[in-house]
N, C-alpha and C positions, 0 to 999 in steps of 0.2 A: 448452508445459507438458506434462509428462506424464501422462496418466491414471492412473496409480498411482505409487505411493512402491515406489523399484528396489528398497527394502531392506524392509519390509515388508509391504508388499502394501495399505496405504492408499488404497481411492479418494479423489484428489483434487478432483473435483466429484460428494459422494455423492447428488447430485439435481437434476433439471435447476434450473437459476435459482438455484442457492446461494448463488452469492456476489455476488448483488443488494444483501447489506448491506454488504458490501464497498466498494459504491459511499459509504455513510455515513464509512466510514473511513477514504476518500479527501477526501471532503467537507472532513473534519476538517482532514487534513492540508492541504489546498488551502487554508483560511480563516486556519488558521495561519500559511502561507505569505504571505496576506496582509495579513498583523496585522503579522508581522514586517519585510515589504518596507516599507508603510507607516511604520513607527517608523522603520528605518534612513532610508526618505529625509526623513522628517521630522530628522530628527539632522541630515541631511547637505545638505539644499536649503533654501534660504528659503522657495519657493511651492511646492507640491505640485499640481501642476494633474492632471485626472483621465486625457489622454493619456501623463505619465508613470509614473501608478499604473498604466493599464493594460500598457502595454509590459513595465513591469518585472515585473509579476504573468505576466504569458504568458508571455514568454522565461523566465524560474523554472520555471513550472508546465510547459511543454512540457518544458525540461532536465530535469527531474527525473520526467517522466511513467515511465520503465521504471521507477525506483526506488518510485516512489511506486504503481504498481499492484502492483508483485510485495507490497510491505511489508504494503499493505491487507490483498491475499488472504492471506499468512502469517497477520496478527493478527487474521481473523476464523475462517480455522479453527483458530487455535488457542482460539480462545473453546468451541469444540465439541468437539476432537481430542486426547485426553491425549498430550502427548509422552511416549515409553516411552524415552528415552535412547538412547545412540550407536547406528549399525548392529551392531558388533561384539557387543553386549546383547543383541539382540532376536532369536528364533527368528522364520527364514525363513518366510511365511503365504503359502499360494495364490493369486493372484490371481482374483478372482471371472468 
């Protein structure tokens, strides 16, 4: 990940331990993840024994771990960081 935005000059972690809520936002997703494994194999098995909830929830959650920690870190600094629109918009800022 890079320390600032190439285009303008954003720190991307502007304090040690930022995006410690981050890890909440992962949470979310991860429980989600498992709401929904469980329904589908409820759909899809007669017995849902807790060896194959757990399988299916890992191999998900490990697949999808690059996607699901970049999305977190996106959605919690945007909770802080006003997006200013395209690179092409925004005057060039110094990096600090």
């Amino acid at each position: 990940m890079h320390k600032y935005c190439p285009c303008c000059g954003q720190a991307f972690e502007p304090e040690t331990g930022y995006y410690y809520g981050a890890m909440y936002v992962s949470f979310a997703f991860n429980v989600s993840i498992f709401l929904v494994s469980l329904f589908i194999l409820h759909q899809f098995v007669e017995e849902v024994t807790m060896a194959m909830m757990i399988g299916v929830v890992a191999i998900t959650v490990v697949g999808f771990l690059p996607v699901i920690f970049r999305i977190s870190r996106v959605l919690w600094i945007n909770i802080f960081v006003r997006y200013e629109g395209p690179c092409s918009l925004i005057p060039k800022k110094s990096i600090k």
